[in-house]
N, C-alpha and C positions, 0 to 999 in steps of 0.2 A: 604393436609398438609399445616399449616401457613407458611408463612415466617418465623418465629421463629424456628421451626421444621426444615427449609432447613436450616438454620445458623447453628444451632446444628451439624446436619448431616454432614454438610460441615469440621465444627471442628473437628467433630470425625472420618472421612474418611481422612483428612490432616495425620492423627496421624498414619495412616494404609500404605498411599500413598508414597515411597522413593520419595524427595527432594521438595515434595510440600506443601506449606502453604494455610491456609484459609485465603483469603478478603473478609470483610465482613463489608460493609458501610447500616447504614438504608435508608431505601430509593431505593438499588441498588438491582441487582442477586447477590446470592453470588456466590465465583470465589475461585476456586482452583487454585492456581500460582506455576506454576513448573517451570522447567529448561528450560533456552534459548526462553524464553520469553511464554512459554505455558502457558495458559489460560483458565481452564476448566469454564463453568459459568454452574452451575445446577438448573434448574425447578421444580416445583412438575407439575407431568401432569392434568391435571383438570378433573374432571370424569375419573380418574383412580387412585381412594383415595389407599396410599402407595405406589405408582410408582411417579420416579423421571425421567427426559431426562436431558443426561449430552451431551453437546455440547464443541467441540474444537473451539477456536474463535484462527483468525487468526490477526496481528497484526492489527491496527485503519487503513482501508483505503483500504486495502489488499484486501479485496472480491471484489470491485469496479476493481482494478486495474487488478485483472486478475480473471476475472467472471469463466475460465475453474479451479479453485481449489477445489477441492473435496468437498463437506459437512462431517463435521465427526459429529456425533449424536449416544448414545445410550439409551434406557430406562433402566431401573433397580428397580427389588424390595425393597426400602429403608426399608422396614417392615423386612425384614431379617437382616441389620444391618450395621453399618458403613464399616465393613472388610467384608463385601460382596461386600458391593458396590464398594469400592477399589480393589477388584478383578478382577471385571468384567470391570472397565475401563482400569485396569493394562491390561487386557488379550484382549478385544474389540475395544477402543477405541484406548490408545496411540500407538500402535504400526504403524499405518497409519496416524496418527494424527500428531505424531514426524516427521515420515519422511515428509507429505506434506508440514509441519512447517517449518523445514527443506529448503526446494527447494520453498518454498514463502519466505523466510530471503534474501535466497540466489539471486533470482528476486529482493527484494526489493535491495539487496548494487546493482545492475546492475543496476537497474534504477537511484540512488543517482549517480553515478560514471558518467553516462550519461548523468544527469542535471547539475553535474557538468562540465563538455565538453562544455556541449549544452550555458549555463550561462557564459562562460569564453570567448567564441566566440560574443556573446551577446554584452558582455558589452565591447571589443573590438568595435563593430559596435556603439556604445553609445558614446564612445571616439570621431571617426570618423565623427559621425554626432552629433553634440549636438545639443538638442532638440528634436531629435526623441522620440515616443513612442512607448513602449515595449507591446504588449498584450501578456501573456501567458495563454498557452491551458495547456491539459497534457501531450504529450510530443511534440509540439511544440513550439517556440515564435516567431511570427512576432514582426518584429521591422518597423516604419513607421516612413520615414521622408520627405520634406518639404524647399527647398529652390529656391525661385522665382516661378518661374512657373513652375517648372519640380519637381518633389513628385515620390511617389515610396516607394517598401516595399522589405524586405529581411524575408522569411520565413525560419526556422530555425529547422529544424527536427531532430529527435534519440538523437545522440551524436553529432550534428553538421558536421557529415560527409557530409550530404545534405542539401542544401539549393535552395531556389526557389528567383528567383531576379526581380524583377519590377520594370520600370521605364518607366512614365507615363511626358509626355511633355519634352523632352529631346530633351535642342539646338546638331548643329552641335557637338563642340566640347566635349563635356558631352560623346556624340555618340563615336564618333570619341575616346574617352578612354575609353569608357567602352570596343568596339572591337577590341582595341591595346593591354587590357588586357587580353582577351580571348583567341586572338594572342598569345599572348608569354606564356598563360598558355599551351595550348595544341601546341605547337610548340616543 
């Protein structure tokens, strides 16, 4: 099948499919766009002239972030016709598709919610220390700062619940409040 054939089919399987629309840019896969951000992008298979594989894509970033979320994929005879093929995703695809959709959404606001925690404590320490600098990972931030001879870092984990503290050439006094603070925390 050309690309022109998968845009077609795309069109005319939209028309079959409750709530979803065809995208369809040159140059791109085309994409079935449904509800709550679903995503179908469909293929023709290569040496399997009139078969198509329809794939659920999970939002931009999402498979990186959590490698364990399922693969959704079906093939389908497109030579049969657009409301076949709308049937067989209806009946194959979305039903595991939605839900893992679903429970990746729902991961992704827990993480947003968490960088924001993790970010608010951050720049807290940014305050505290001006001039520090911030490296961020994916879900941590080291913060690094730098006055006279004594330097050091505040690693900054999850939601900020946890953090890792380092301090590197620290006079008497410095000492001396960093375990006055420790003190009166767990006292």
């Amino acid at each position: 099948m050309e690309a022109a054939d998968i845009d077609d089919l795309v069109d005319q399987v939209a028309e079959h499919l409750d709530g979803f629309r065809p995208m369809i840019r040159s140059g791109h896969p085309a994409y079935l766009i449904g509800p709550d951000e679903a995503r179908l992008v469909v293929h023709p298979l290569w040496r399997q002239e009139g078969r198509v594989i329809v794939l659920g894509v999970y939002p931009d970033g999402s498979g990186a972030l959590f490698p364990d979320l399922r693969r959704h994929q079906i093939t389908v005879t497109a030579d049969r016709g657009a409301e076949h093929v709308a049937r067989k995703i209806a009946r194959r695809l979305l039903p595991g598709y939605l839900r893992d959709l679903a429970a990746c959404r729902e991961r992704l606001r827990g993480r947003t919610a968490e960088n924001i925690m993790r970010a608010d404590l951050v720049e807290t320490l940014q305050i505290l220390l001006p001039g520090a600098t911030v490296n961020e990972k994916q879900r941590e931030t080291v913060v690094r700062w730098r006055r006279g001879a004594a330097s050091g870092s505040f690693a900054v984990y999850g939601e900020g619940a946890s953090t890792s503290i380092e301090v590197r050439m620290a006079d008497r006094e410095l000492t001396e409040r960093l375990a006055y603070a420790i003190h009166e925390r767990f006292s």
